[in-house]
C-alpha positions as a printed Julia matrix, in Angstrom:
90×3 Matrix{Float64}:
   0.0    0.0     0.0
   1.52   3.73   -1.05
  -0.11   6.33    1.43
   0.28   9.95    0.25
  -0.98  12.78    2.54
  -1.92  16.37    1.62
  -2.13  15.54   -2.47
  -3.36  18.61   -3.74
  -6.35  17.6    -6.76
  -7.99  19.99   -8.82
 -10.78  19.38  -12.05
 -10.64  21.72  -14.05
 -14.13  20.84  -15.86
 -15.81  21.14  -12.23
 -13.81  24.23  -11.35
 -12.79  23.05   -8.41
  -9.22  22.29   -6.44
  -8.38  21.42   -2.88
  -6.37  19.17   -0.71
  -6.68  15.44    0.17
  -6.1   14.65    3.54
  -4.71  11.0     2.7
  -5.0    9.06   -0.64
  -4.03   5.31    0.31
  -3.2    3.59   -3.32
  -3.29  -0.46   -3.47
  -1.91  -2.43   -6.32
  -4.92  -3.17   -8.85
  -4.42  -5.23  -12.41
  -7.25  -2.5   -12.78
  -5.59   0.41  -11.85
  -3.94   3.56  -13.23
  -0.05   3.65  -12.98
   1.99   6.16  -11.25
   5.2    7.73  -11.97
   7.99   6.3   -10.1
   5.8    2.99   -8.83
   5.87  -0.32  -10.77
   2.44  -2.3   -11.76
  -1.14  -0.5   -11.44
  -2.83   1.57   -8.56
  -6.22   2.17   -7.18
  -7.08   4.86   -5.45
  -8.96   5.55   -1.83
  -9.52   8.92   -0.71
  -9.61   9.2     3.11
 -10.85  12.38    4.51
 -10.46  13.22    8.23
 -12.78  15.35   10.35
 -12.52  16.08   14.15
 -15.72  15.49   15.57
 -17.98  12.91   14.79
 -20.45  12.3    12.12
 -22.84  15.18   10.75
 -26.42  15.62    9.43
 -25.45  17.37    6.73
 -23.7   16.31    3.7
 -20.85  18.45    3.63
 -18.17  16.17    4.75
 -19.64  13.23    2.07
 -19.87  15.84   -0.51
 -16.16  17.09    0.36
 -14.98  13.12   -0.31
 -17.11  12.61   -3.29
 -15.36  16.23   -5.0
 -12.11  14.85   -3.63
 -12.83  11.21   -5.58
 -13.95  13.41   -8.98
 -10.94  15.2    -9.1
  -9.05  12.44   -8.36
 -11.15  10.64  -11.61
 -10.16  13.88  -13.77
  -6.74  13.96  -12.75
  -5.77   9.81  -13.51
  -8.01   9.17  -16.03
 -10.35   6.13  -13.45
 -13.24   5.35  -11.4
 -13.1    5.32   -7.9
 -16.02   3.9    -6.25
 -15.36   4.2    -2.73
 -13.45   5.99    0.11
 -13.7    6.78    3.5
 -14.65   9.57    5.82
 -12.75   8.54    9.68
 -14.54  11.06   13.1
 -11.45  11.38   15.63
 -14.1   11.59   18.17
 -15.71   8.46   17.46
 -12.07   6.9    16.24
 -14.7    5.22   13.17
């Protein structure tokens, strides 16, 4: 597993850029490949929030732009990632 933190993604189609919190990449046959790594990598955005889990969408929707951008920039689909609450340690 390669675990990069603070990967800055941007779309430019959406308009949007920010920062990833951590991006944990797994070899995948499936996968895009990354300069500098052998073989093929999938990515899984991890964003993490103090508190514990909201209402309101913001911290999913924050994850899903992440996971867009992250489409954009390698060319893939990522169907999953993960939101972890410090204050619930889940």
């Amino acid at each position: 597993k390669l675990i990069l933190r603070g990967l800055r993604v941007f779309s430019p189609r959406l308009g949007v850029s920010g920062e990833c919190d951590v991006v944990e990449f797994t070899l995948d046959q499936n996968g895009v490949p990354l300069a500098g790594y052998e073989g093929n990598w999938q990515p899984y955005p991890v964003e993490y929030k103090r508190g514990t889990s909201k209402q309101m969408d913001a911290d999913r929707l924050q994850l899903c732009c992440q996971a867009m951008c992250l489409e954009e920039m390698l060319c893939c689909d990522i169907p999953s990632g993960a939101l972890f609450y410090g204050e619930s340690r889940r």
